[in-house]
C-alpha positions as CSV (number, residue, x, y, z in Angstrom):
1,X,-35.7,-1.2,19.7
2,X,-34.2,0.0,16.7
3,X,-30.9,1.4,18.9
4,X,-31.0,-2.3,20.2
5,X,-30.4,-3.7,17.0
6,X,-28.0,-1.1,15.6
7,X,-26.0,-2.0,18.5
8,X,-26.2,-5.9,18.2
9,X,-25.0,-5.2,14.4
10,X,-22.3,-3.1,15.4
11,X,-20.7,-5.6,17.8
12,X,-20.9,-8.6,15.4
13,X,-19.8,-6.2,12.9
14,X,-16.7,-5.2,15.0
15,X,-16.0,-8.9,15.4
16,X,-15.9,-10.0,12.2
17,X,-13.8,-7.0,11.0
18,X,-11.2,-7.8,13.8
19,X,-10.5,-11.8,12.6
20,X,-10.5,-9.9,8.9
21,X,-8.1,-7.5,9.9
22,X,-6.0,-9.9,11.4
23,X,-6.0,-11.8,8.8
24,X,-4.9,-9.4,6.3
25,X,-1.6,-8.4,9.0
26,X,-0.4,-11.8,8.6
27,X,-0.2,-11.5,5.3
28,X,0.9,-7.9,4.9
29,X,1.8,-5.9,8.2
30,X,-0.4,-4.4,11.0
31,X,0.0,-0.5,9.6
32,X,-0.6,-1.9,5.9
33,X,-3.8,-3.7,6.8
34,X,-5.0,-0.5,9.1
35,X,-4.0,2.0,6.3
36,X,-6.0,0.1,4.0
37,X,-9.0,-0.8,6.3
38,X,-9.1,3.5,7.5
39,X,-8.5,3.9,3.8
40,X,-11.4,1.7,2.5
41,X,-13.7,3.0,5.3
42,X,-12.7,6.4,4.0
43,X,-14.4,5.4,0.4
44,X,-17.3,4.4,1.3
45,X,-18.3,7.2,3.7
46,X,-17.9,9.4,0.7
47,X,-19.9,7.0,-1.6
48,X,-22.4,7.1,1.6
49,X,-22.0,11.1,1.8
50,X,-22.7,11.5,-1.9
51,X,-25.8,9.2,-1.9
52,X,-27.5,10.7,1.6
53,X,-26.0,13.7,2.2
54,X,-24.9,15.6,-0.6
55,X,-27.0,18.7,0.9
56,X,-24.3,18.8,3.6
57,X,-20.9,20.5,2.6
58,X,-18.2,18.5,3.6
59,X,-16.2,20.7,5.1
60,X,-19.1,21.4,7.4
61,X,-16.5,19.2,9.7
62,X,-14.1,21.8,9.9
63,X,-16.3,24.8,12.1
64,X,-17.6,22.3,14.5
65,X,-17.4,23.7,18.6
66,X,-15.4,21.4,19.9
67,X,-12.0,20.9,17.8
68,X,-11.0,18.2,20.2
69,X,-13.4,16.0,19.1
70,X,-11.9,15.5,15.3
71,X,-9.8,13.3,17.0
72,X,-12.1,10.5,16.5
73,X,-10.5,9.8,13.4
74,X,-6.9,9.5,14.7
75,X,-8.5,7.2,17.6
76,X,-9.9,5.2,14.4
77,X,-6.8,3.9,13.1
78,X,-5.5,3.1,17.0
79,X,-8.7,1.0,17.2
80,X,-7.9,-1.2,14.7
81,X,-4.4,-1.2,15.4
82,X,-5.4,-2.3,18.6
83,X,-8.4,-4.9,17.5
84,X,-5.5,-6.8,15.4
85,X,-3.1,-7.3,18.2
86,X,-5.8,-8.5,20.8
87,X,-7.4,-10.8,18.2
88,X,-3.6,-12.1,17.2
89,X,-3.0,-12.4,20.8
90,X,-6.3,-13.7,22.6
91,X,-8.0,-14.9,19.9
92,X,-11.3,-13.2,18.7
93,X,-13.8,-14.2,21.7
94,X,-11.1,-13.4,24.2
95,X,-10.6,-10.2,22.6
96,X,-14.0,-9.3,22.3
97,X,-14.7,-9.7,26.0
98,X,-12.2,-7.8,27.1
99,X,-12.8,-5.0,24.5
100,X,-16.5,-4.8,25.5
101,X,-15.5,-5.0,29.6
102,X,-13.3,-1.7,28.4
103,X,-15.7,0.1,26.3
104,X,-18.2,-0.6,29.0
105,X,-16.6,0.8,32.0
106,X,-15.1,3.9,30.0
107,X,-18.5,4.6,28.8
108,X,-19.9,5.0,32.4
109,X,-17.0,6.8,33.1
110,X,-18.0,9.5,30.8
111,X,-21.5,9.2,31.4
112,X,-20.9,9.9,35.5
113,X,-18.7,12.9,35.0
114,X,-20.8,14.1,31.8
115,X,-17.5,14.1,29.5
116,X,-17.1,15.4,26.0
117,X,-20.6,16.6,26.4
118,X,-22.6,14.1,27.4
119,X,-25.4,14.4,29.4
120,X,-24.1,13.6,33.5
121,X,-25.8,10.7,34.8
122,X,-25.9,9.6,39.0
123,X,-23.8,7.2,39.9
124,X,-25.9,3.6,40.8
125,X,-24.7,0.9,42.4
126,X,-26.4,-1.5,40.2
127,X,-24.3,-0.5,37.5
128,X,-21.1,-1.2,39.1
129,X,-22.4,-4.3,40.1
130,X,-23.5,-5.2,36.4
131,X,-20.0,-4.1,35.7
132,X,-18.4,-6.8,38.4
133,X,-20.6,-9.4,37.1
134,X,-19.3,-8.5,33.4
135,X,-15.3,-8.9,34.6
136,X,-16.7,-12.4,36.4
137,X,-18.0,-13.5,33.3
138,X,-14.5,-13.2,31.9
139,X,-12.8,-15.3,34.6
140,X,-15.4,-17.8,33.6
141,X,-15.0,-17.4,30.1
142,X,-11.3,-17.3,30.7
143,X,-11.0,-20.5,33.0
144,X,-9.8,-23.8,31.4
């Protein structure tokens, strides 16, 4: 339950930060407003680190396995690059739907052929079909 409403958060979260982030490119520019949201991120994970964490060296981050996976950051600041222009250009519902569909189906993705780590998982029908019902929902959604 508690991963349930983690998740929930995270997604209302997500679009509320993409209207805010918009918001702040009109007024400045879309690599201003991502440097500063990656930026402002970046001080409160250490304020966060500090407070929960301080046991755990920082640089622990550096002799992880996989180096690959550092790359997380770097994806960061394409996410929000990318959150601003679909909000600017769809609108923040729009967006959203779309941005979900995505995350969705990549997730499976990974999940079937057990990428980056994860756990493999059978492929199921029902899934895919949850998956068509999903991109329905946007042509419903979309349809004026």
């Amino acid at each position: 339950m508690w991963g349930i409403l983690i998740a929930i958060l995270s997604g209302a979260l997500m679009s509320v930060q993409g209207v805010f982030n918009t918001g702040v490119t009109k007024q400045t520019g879309v690599w201003v407003a991502s440097s500063f949201v990656q930026f402002s991120a970046f001080v409160v994970c250490i304020a966060a680190w500090l407070i929960t964490e301080r046991n755990v060296n920082l640089l622990s981050v550096c002799k992880i396995d996989n180096k690959y996976m550092l790359l997380g950051g770097i994806m960061g600041a394409f996410i929000t690059y990318t959150v601003i222009q679909s909000v600017a250009s769809l609108g923040p519902a729009r967006a959203a739907i779309f941005i979900v569909t995505a995350q969705l189906a990549a997730a499976y993705v990974i999940e079937l052929a057990g990428m980056f780590g994860m756990d493999k998982a059978d492929f199921q029908w029902r899934k895919v079909f949850g998956l068509a019902v999903i991109i329905g929902g946007i042509f419903l959604f979309k349809w004026e």
